[in-house]
C-alpha positions as CSV (number, residue, x, y, z in Angstrom):
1,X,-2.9,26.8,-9.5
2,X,-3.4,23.7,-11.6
3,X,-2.3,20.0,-10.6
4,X,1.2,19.1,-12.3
5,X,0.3,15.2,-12.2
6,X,-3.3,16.1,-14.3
7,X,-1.1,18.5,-16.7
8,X,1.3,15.6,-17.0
9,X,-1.6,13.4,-17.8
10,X,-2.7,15.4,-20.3
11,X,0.4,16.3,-22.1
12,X,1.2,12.9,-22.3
13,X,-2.2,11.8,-23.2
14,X,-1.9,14.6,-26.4
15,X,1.7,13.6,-27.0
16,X,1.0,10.1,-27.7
17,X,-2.5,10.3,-28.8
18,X,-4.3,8.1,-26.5
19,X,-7.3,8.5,-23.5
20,X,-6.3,10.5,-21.0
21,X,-7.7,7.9,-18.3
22,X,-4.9,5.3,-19.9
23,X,-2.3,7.9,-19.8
24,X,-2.8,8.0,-15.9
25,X,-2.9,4.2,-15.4
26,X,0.4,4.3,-18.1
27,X,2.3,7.3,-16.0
28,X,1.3,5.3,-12.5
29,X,2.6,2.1,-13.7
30,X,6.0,3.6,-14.5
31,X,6.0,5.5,-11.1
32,X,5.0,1.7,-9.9
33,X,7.7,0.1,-11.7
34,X,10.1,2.7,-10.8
35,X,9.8,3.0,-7.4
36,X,9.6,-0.9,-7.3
37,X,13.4,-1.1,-8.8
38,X,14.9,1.7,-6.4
39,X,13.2,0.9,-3.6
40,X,14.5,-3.1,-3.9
41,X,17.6,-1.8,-4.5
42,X,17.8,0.3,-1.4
43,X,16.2,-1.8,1.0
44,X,17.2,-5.2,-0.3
45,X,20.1,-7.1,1.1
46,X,23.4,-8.3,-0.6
47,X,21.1,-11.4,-1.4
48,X,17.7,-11.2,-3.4
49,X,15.5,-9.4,-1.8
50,X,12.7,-11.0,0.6
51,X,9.1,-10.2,-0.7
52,X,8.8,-8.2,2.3
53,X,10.7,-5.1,0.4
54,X,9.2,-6.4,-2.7
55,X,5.5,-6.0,-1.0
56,X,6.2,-2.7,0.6
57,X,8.0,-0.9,-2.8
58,X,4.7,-2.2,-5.0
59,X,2.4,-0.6,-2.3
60,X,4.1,2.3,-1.8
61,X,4.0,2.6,-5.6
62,X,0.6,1.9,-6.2
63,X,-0.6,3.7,-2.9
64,X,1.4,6.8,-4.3
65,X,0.0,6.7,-8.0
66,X,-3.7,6.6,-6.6
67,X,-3.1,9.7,-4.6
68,X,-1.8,11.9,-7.4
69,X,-5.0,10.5,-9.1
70,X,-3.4,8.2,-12.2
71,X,-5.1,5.2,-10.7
72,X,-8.5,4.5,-10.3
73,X,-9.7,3.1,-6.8
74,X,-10.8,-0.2,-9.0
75,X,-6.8,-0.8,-10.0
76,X,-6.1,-1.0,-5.9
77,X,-8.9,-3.0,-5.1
78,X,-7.9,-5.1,-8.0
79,X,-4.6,-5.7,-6.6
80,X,-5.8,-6.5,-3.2
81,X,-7.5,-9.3,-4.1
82,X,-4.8,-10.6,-6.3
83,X,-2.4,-9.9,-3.7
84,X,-4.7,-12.0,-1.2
85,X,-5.4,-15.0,-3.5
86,X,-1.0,-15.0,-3.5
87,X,-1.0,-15.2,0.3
88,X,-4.1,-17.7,1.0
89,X,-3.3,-19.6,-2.2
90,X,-6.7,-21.2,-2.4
91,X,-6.6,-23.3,-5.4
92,X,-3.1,-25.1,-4.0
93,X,-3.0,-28.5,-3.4
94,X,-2.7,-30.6,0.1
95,X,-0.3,-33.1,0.2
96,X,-2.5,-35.8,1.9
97,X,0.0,-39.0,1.5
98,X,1.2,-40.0,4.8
């Protein structure tokens, strides 16, 4: 029995022409993306949603697109440190006036 993500990959890397590794980071961003959008929308209150929900909808999408094998381990390591350098904020300034 053959993978249904890899034979999306590769349809969609014929279709359109292009590498079949780019196809997989291209069909994981939409998965991303798309889970990103329904997932606000579902867990998000009447107000804007808190980046809590925003956090947990980008994980889940990038979490689920590495295990179907459309991401490379580099792209989630990639965002980790991204997402770290958001939270520390090391280049911020210090308000030193008193």
């Amino acid at each position: 029995m053959t993978n249904p993500f890899e034979d999306l990959q590769t349809a969609f890397s014929n279709v359109s022409g292009i590498d079949f590794t780019l196809a997989g980071i291209i069909l994981g961003a939409i998965l991303t993306v798309a889970l990103l959008i329904a997932l606000t929308w579902i867990l998000g209150s009447d107000k804007r949603a808190d980046n809590t929900t925003f956090l947990i909808s980008a994980g889940l999408g990038i979490a689920l697109s590495t295990a179907v094998g459309w991401f490379p381990i580099w792209i989630v390591i990639f965002v980790a440190i991204i997402l770290v350098f958001i939270i520390v904020n090391p280049f911020g300034g210090r308000d030193t006036t008193e």
